[in-house]
C-alpha positions in Angstrom: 8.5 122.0 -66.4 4.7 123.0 -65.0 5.0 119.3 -63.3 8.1 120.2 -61.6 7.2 123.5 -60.1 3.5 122.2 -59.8 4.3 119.4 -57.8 7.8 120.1 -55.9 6.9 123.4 -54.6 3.5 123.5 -54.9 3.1 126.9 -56.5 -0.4 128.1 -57.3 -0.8 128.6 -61.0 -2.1 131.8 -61.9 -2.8 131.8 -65.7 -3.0 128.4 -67.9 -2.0 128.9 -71.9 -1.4 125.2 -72.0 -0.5 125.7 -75.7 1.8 128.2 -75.1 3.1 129.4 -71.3 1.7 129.1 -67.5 2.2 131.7 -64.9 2.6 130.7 -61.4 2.2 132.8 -58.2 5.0 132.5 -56.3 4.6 134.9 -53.3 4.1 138.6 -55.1 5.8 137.9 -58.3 4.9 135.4 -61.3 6.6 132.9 -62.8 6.2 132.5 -66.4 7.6 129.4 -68.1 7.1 129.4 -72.0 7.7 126.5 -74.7 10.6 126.8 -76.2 11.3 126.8 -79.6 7.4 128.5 -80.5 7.3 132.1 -81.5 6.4 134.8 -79.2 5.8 138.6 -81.0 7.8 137.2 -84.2 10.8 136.0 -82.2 11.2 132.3 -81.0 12.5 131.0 -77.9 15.4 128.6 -78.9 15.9 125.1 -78.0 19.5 125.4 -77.4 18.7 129.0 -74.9 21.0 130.1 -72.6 19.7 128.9 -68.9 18.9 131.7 -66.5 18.9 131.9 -62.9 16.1 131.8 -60.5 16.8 133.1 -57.1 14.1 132.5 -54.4 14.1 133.9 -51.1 13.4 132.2 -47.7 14.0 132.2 -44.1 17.1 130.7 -42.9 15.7 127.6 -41.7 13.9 126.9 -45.1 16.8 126.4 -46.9 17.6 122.9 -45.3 14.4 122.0 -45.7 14.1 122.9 -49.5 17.5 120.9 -49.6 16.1 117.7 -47.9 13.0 118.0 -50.1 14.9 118.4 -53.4 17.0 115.6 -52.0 13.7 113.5 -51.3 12.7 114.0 -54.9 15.6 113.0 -56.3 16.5 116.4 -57.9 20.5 116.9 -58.8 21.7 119.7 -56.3 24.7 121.8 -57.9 25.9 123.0 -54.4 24.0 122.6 -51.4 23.3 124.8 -48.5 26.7 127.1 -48.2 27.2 130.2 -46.1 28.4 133.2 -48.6 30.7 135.5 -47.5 28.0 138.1 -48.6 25.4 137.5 -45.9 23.3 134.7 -48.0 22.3 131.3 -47.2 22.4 129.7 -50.8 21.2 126.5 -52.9 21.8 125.7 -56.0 19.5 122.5 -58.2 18.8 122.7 -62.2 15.3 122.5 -63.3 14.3 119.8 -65.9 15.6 122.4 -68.6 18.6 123.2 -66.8 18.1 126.7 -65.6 20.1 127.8 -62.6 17.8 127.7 -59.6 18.5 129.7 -56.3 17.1 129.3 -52.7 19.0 131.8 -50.4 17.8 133.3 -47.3 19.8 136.4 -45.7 21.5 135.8 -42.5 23.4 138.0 -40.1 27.0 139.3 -41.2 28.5 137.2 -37.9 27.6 134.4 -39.6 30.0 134.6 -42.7 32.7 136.4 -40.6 33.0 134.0 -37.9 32.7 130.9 -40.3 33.5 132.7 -44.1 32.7 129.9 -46.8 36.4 130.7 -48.2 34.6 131.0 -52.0 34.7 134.4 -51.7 36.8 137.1 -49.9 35.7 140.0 -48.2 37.0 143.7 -48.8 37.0 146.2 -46.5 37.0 150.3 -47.5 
């Protein structure tokens, strides 16, 4: 996991734990990614753990070129750039431990309404 964030988007780590966790700076939040099945204050993170999600904002553009890169490196893309009917850019690729990951980037309303992805429908009051 620290080789895939490492070295695909070259995040900056923060703090090292090698043992134990990593934290990496990713703009002004961390991202913390601890072993799984250790214990942590008594409690252990399970192997079998629920994935999360990830969401990571960027500028319009960006998100085509996160897709080519994640194409480039061979990583699996569960749905690639799509215009949401609620003003995001989104795509969607698993991380080596299958959580959800999310690059979106917001874009002007005229985009979904003159093009609407059809995935969702939009209500008006």
């Amino acid at each position: 996991m620290r080789a895939f964030y490492e070295k695909l988007f070259d995040f900056v780590i923060e703090e090292d734990f090698s043992d134990r966790m990593v934290f990496f700076r990713v703009g002004t939040l961390y991202l913390g990614l601890r072993c799984r099945g250790r214990a942590y204050g008594g409690k252990s993170v399970p192997d079998n753990a629920a994935s999360i999600q990830i969401s990571f904002r960027m500028p319009p553009s960006d998100v085509y070129t996160a897709y080519e890169t994640l194409k480039q490196n061979g990583i699996d893309v569960i749905e690639p750039p799509t215009k949401q009917d609620w003003t995001h850019r989104t795509l969607f690729f698993g991380d080596p431990e299958n959580n959800i990951i999310e690059i979106f980037a917001d874009i002007h309303p005229d985009q979904t309404l003159n093009e609407p992805s059809g995935v969702h429908q939009l209500v008006e009051d």
